[in-house]
N, C-alpha and C positions, 0 to 999 in steps of 0.2 A: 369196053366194059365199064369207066369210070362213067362214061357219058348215063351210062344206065343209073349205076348208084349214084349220082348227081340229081337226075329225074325222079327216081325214087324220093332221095332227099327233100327234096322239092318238095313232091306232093304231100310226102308226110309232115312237112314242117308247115305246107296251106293245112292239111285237113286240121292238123293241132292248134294250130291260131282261130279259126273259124270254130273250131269244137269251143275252146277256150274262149272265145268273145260272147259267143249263143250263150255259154253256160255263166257265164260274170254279167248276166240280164236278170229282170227281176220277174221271169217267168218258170210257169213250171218246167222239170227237166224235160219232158215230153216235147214240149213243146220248143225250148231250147234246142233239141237236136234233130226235129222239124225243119228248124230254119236255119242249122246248119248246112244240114244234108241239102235241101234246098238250095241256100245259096252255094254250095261246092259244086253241086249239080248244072246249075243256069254258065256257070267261071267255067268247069270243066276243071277246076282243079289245078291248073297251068301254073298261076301265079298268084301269092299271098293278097297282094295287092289286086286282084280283078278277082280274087276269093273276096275279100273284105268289104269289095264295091260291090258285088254284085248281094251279099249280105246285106247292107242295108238295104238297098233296093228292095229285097224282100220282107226287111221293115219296114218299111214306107210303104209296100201295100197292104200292111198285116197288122200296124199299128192300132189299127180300129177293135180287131179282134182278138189281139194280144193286151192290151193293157192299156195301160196310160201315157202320153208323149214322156214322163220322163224316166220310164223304163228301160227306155230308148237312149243312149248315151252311144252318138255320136262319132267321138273319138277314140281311137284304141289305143292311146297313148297319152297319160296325165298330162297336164298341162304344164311349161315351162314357168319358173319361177326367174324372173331378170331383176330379182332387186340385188341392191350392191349390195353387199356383207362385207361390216367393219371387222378387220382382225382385231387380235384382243393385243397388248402389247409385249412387245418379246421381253424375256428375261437376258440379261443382256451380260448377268453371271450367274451364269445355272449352275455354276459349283459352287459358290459361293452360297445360294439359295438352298441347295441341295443338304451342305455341311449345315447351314443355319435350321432348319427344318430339323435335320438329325438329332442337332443338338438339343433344341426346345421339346424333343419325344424325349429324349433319354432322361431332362431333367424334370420333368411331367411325370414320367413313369417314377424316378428319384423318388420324388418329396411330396407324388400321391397327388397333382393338380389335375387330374383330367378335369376338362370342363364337357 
């Protein structure tokens, strides 16, 4: 019985990725669940991945009639950012920073210097 609700799972998490890519397109909804239902239909619904190939394929032939190439995006997945990021540098006595902090609010509040 898990093998059932596994395959279920399955199909319901293709038809949701392919409803969800059709619909993050810069076409009308009509027409978005056109080329969902399309590409789930040609896939058979099996696998997200041969849902999602077989999706663009039906961009690729419908691009003429849908819109403009960059309506068309490609990927389903933002692109990876690989730059290095400097950390900022550690406090290396955060009580110390903590108590000093506390104290310069207490004498602010005190003697009226908010800045």
């Amino acid at each position: 019985m898990s093998g059932v609700l596994k395959s279920e799972e399955l199909r319901r998490m293709t038809r949701d990725r392919a409803l969800l890519y059709a619909g993050s397109l810069d076409v009308p909804a009509e027409v978005a669940l056109d080329l969902a239902l399309e590409g789930l239909s040609r896939s058979g619904a099996s696998s997200p991945k041969e849902a999602m190939e077989s999706l663009w394929d039906v961009l690729e032939e419908r691009k003429d009639s849908i819109g403009t190439e960059k309506s068309i995006p490609r990927a389903s997945v933002p692109p990876l950012n690989r730059a290095v990021m400097v950390s900022e540098e550690m406090d290396l006595v955060p009580w110390k920073t903590a108590i000093v902090r506390a104290l310069r609010s207490w004498r602010d509040d005190l003697f009226g210097l908010r800045r």
